[in-house]
TINUVO-92885 format. One line per field, with one value per residue (C-alpha): residue number from 0; z, x, y. Coordinates in steps of 0.05 Angstrom, whole numbers, padded with zeros to 5 digits. Each point is the difference from the previous one (the first is absolute). Layout:
BEGIN
num	[NUM, ...]
Z	[Z, ...]
X	[X, ...]
Y	[Y, ...]
***
This chain:
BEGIN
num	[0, 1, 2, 3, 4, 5, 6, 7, 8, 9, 10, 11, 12, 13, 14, 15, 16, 17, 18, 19, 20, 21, 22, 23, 24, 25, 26, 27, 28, 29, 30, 31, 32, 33, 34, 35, 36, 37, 38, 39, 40, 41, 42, 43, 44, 45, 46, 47, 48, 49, 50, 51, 52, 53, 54, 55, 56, 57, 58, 59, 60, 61, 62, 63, 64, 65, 66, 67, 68, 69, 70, 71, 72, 73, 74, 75, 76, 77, 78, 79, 80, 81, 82, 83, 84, 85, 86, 87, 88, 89, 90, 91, 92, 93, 94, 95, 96, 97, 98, 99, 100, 101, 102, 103, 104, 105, 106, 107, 108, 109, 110, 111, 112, 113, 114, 115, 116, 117, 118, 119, 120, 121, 122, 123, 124, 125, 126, 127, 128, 129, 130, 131, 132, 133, 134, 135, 136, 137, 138, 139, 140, 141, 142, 143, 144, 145, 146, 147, 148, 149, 150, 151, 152, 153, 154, 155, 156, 157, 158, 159, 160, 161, 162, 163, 164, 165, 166, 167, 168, 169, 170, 171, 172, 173, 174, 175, 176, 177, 178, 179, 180, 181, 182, 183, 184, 185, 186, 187, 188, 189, 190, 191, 192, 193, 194, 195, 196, 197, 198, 199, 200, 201, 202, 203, 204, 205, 206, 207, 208, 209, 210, 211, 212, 213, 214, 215, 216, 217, 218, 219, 220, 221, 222, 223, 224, 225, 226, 227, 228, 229, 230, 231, 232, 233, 234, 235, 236, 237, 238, 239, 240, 241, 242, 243, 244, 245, 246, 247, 248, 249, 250, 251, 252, 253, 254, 255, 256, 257, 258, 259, 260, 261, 262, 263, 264, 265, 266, 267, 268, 269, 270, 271, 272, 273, 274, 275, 276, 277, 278, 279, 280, 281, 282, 283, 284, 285, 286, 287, 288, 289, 290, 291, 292, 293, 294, 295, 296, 297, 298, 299, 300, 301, 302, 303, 304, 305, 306, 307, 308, 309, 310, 311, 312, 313, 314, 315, 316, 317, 318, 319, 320, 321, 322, 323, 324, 325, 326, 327, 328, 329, 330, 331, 332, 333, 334, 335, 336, 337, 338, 339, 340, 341, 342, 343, 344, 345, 346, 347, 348, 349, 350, 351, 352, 353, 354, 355, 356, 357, 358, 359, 360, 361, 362, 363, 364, 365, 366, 367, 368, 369, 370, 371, 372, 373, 374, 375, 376, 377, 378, 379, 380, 381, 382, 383, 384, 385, 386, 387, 388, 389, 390, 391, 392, 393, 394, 395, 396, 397, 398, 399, 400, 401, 402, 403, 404, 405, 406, 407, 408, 409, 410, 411, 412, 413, 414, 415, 416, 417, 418, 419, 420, 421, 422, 423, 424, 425, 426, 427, 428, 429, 430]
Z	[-00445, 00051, 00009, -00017, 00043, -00023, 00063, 00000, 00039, -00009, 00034, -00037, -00024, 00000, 00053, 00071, 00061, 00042, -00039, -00063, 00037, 00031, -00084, -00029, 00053, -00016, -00071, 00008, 00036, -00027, -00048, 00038, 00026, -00071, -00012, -00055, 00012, -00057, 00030, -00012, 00020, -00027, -00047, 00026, 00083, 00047, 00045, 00060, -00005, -00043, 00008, -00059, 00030, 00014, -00068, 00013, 00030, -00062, -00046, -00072, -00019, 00046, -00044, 00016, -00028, 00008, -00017, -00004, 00060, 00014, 00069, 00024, 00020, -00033, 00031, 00073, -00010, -00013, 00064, 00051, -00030, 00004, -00041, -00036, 00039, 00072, -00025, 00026, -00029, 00044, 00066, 00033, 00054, 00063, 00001, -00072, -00009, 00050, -00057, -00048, -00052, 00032, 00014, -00063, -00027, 00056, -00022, -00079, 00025, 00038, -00049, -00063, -00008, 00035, 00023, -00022, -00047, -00046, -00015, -00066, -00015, 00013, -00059, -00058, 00047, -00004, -00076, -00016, 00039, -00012, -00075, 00025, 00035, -00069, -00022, 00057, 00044, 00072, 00062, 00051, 00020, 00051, 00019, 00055, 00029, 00021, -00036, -00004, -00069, -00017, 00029, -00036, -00064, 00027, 00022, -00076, -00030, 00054, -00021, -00081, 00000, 00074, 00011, 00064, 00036, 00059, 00023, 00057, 00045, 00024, 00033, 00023, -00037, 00043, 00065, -00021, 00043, -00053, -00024, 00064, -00029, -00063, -00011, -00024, -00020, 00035, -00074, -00009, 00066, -00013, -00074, 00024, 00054, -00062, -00048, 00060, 00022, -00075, -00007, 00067, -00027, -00070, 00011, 00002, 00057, 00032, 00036, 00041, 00034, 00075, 00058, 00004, -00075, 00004, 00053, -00023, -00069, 00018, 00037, -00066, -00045, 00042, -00034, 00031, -00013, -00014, 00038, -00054, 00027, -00028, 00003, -00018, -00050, 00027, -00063, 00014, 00071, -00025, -00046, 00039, 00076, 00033, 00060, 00044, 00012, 00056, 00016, 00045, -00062, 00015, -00071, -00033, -00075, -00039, -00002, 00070, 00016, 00054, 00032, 00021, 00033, 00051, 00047, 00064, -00038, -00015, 00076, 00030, -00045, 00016, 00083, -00024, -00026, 00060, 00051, -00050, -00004, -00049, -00050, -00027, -00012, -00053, -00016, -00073, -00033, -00069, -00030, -00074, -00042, -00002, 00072, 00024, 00016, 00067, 00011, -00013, 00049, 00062, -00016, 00005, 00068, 00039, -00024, -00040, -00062, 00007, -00008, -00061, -00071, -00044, -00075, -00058, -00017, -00021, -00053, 00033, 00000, 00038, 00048, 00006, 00024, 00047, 00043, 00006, 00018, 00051, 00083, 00003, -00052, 00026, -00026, 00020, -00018, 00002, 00070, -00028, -00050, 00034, -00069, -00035, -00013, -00038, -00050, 00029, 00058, -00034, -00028, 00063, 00019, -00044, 00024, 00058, 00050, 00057, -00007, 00035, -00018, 00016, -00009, 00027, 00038, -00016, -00070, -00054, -00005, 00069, 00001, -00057, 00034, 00074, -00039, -00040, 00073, -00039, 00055, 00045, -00018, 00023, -00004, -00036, 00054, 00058, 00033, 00046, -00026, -00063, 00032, 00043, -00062, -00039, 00063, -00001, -00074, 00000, 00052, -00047, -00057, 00042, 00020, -00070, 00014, -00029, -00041, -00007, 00039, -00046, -00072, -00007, -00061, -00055, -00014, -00022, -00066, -00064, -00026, 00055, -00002, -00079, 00017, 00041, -00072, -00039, 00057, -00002, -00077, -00006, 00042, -00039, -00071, -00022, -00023]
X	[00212, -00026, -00075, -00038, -00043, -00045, -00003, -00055, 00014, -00023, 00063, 00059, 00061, 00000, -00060, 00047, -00019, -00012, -00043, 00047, 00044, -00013, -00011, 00047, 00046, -00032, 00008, 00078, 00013, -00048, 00029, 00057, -00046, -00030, -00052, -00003, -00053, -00034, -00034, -00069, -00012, -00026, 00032, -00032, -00012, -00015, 00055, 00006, 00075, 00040, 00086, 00033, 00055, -00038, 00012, 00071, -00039, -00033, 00043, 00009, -00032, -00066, -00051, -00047, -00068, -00044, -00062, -00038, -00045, -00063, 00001, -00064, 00047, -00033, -00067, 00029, 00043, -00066, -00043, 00069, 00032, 00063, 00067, 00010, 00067, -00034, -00052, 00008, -00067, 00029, -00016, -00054, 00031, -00038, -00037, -00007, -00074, -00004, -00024, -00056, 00043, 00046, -00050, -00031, 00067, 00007, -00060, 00015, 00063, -00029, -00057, 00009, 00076, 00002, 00043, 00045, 00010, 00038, -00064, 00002, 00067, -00028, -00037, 00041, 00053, -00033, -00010, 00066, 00045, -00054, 00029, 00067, -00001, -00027, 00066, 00039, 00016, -00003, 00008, -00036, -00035, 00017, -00043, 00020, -00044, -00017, -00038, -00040, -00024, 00071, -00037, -00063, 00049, 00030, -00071, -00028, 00061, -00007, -00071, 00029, 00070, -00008, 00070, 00030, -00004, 00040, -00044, 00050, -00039, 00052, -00063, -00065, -00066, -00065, 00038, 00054, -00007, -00019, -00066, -00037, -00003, -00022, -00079, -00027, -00067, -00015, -00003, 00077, 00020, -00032, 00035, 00069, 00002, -00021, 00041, 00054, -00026, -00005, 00082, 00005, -00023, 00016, 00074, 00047, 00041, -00001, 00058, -00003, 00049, -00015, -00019, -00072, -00021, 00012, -00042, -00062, 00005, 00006, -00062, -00034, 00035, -00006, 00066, 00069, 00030, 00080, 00040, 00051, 00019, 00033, 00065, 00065, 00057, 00067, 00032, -00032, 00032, 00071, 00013, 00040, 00022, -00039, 00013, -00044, -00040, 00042, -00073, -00040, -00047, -00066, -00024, -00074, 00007, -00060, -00069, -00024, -00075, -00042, -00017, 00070, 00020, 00038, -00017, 00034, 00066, -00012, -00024, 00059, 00048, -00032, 00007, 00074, 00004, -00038, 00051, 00059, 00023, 00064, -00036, -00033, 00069, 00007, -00070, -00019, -00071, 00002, -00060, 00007, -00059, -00075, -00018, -00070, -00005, -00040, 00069, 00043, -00051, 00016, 00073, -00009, -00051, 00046, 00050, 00051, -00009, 00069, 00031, -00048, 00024, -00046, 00025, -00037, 00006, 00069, 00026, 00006, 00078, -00012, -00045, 00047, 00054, -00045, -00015, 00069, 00024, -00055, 00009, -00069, -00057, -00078, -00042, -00078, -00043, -00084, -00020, -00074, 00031, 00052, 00002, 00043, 00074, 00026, 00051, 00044, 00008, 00047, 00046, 00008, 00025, 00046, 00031, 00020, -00028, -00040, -00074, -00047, -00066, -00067, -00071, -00029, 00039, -00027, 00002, 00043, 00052, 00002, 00019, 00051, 00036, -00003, 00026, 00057, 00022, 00006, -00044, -00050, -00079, -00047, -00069, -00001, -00025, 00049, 00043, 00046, 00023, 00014, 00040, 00039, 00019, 00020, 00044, 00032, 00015, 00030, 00045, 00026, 00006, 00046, 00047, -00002, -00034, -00066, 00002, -00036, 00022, -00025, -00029, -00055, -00026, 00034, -00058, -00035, 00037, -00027, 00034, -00010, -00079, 00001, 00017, -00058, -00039, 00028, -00024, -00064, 00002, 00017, -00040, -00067, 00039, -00014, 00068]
Y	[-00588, 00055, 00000, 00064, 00041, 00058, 00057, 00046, 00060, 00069, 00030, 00004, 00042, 00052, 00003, 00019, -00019, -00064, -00038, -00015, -00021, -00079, -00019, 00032, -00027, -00062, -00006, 00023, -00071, -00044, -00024, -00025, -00056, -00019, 00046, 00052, 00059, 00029, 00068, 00038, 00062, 00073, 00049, 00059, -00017, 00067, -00015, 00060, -00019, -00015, -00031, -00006, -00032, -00063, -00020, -00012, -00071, -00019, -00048, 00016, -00070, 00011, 00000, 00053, 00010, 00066, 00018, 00067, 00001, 00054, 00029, 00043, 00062, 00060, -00026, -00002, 00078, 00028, -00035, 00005, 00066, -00029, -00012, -00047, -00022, -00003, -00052, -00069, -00029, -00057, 00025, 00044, 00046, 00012, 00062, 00004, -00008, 00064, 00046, -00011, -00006, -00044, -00048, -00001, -00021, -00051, -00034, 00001, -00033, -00051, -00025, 00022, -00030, -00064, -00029, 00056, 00059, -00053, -00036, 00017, -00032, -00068, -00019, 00027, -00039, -00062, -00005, 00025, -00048, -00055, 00013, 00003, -00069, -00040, 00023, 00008, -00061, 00013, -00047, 00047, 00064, 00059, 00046, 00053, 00049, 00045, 00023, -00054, 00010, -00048, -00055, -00002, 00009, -00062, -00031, 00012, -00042, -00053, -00013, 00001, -00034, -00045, 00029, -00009, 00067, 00029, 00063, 00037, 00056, 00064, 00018, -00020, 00012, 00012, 00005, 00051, 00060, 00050, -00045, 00020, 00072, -00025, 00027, -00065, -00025, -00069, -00023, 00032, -00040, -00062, -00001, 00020, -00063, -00037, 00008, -00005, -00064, -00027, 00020, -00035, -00063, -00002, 00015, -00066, 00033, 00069, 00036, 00064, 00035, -00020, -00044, 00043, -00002, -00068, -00017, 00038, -00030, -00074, 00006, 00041, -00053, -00063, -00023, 00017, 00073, 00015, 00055, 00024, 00069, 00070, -00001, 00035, -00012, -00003, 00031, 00068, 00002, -00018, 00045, 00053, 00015, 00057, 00039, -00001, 00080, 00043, 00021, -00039, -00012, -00032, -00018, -00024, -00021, -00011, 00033, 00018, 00005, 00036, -00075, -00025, 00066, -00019, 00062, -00038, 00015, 00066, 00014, -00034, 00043, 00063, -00020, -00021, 00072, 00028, -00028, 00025, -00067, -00003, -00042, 00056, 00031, -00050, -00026, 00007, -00029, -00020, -00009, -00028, -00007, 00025, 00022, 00007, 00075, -00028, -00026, 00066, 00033, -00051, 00006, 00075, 00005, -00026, 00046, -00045, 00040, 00022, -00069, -00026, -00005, -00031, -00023, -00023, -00076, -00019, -00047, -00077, 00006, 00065, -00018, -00067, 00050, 00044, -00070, -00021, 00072, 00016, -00012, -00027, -00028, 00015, -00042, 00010, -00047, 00002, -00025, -00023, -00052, -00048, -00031, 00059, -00022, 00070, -00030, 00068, -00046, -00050, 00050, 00033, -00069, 00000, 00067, -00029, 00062, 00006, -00004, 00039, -00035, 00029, -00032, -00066, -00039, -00065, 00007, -00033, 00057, 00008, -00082, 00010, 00068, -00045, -00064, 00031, 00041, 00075, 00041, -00006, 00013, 00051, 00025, 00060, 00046, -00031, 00052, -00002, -00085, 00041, 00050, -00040, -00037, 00057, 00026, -00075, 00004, 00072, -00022, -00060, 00052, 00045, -00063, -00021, -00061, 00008, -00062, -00066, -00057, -00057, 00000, -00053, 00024, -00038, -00043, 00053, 00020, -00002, -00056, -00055, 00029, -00010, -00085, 00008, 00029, -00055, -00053, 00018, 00000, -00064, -00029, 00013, -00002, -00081, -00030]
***
């Protein structure tokens, strides 16, 4: 008899996009190590993106439960101007506070809706699946986040129903690069470490997705801290042979903001173009996704408009088939948080291409592209180590030989991580 586990996770089919993924992966093979999930999540969630093909990944006897959930939209359009798809309530983008109106909005953000704008699906949460569990056997809780507002779901059942609870961090929570934009009161601060501290604690077990997370929360917690990370799922990746692009195709998938531009790339192409090197014969940039237009403007000052082609985010099988096709994956990562492991980076794995990795070189991704030998790293304003790797790589592609010569990476699919689920599971379910 499988044990059951309720999940609480705000992303979910048919929200696109990183985030769904590492649970609904999850769920897929948990049950192949004696755990059945039972999922919560909302009926009505503001997802920017949305992939209906993820659903493909969802079994027919998942149980999935959603609720109606209240999200403060309407009150942020009307403070921020914007639409409705380019809000991320989620994150605070450098440089938005700039007008009056901008900040004003910042600071709503920050104190008013804490510790995110899906505060107000907590409580109805709580009393509804603290009715569902009197009738409703379950062996254990999930709760993934962010946003964080999953945890204190999972927190206000802890403190009803003592059930053991797993509470697994994608991301941090008052060191995640976008919180130091955040306007907040000292009284908005002080209750956002709280009620991170109180998760910290009251949790049976916590996992998060690498090496940095876990140190900062073991010394918040005081208890050990689990390193489960993203992943990928070998299915998706067999499913057909491609061919790889005749182009020398340098592509970015996923949303790319104004802090990881990596403008040493773009300045070594343009002196590859300058000295009419035959690269640039070849050299395509495919940018799929939303694109910072900060981004589209360094691309174009140093005068590689001409090889640019940005698309609009693609369908998971789609963007599955843009990796494997591509010369060369860039993936830029945030220099100021060493902690950020992009779940893109595991997939790109998977492709079996060559890396080129921007952002800090003593981070956690920067330890995983090093350890599984798929590229080199860089800062993301070096130069000429950037070119000189580009020219080295071009040359493979014209002798055919721009492939990988070892694949360390199988420990990172979804099923061998979703053991590492079940582990942890039963280790704070009582038998």
């Amino acid at each position: 008899m499988p044990k059951k586990v309720l999940i609480i996770t705000y992303y979910w089919p048919p929200a696109g996009g990183i985030a769904v993924q590492r649970w609904v992966k999850f769920c897929k093979y948990l049950t192949e190590y004696g755990w059945q999930p039972i999922v919560y999540t909302v009926s009505n969630g503001h997802y920017q993106l949305t992939d209906d093909s993820m659903m493909k990944d969802v079994s027919e006897d998942l149980t999935v439960i959603k609720q109606p959930i209240w999200e403060p939209y309407k009150l942020y359009q009307l403070f921020s101007r914007k639409k409705k798809s380019d809000l991320n309530p989620d994150e605070i983008k450098p440089g938005e506070g700039a007008s009056l109106m901008g900040r004003i909005s910042n600071w709503v953000r920050s104190n008013f809706f804490i510790p995110d704008a899906r505060k107000f699906w907590i409580k109805p949460s709580i009393k509804f699946l603290d009715e569902y569990l009197m009738k409703n056997k379950v062996d254990a809780i999930v709760s993934t986040g962010p946003p964080h507002s999953a945890h204190l779901i999972a927190l206000g059942l802890k403190k009803k129903n003592k059930l053991p609870w797993l509470a697994d961090f994608r991301d941090p929570w008052t060191t995640m690069d976008y919180y130091r934009e955040l306007l907040l009161t000292q009284w908005a601060d002080r209750k956002h470490h709280r009620l991170e501290k109180e998760v910290l604690i009251s949790a049976d077990t916590i996992t998060v997705v690498g090496q940095g997370m876990k140190t900062e929360f073991e010394m918040k917690r005081g208890r050990e801290v689990n390193v489960i990370t993203n992943g990928f799922d070998e299915s998706d990746f067999l499913k057909e042979k491609t061919e790889l692009d005749k182009d020398f195709s340098i592509l970015h998938i996923g949303s790319f903001f104004a802090r990881i531009n990596p403008t040493g790339l773009w300045k070594a192409l343009e002196e590859l173009k300058n000295e009419n090197h035959p690269v640039i014969d070849k050299l395509k940039l495919k940018l799929t996704g939303r694109v910072a237009p900060s981004v589209i403007e360094s691309i174009k000052t140093h005068n590689l408009e001409q090889f640019l082609t940005v698309v609009p985010f693609q369908p998971h099988d789609e963007a599955i088939r843009q990796m494997k096709s591509a010369a060369i994956l860039l993936l830029c990562v945030y220099e100021e948080n060493k902690f950020i492991v992009t779940g893109k980076l595991f997939e790109y794995l998977a492709a079996h291409r060559p890396i080129l990795f921007t952002g800090s070189k003593d981070g956690d991704a920067a330890r995983i592209v090093l350890e599984t030998e798929v590229g080199p790293v860089f800062s993301r304003d070096e130069v000429e180590t950037i070119k000189q790797y580009i020219q080295l790589l071009y040359q493979q592609f014209e002798n055919g030989e721009l492939q990988l010569k070892s694949n360390q990476s199988q420990k990172y699919s979804h099923r061998l991580l979703a053991k590492q689920v079940a582990d942890q599971l039963n280790r704070i379910v009582k038998t």
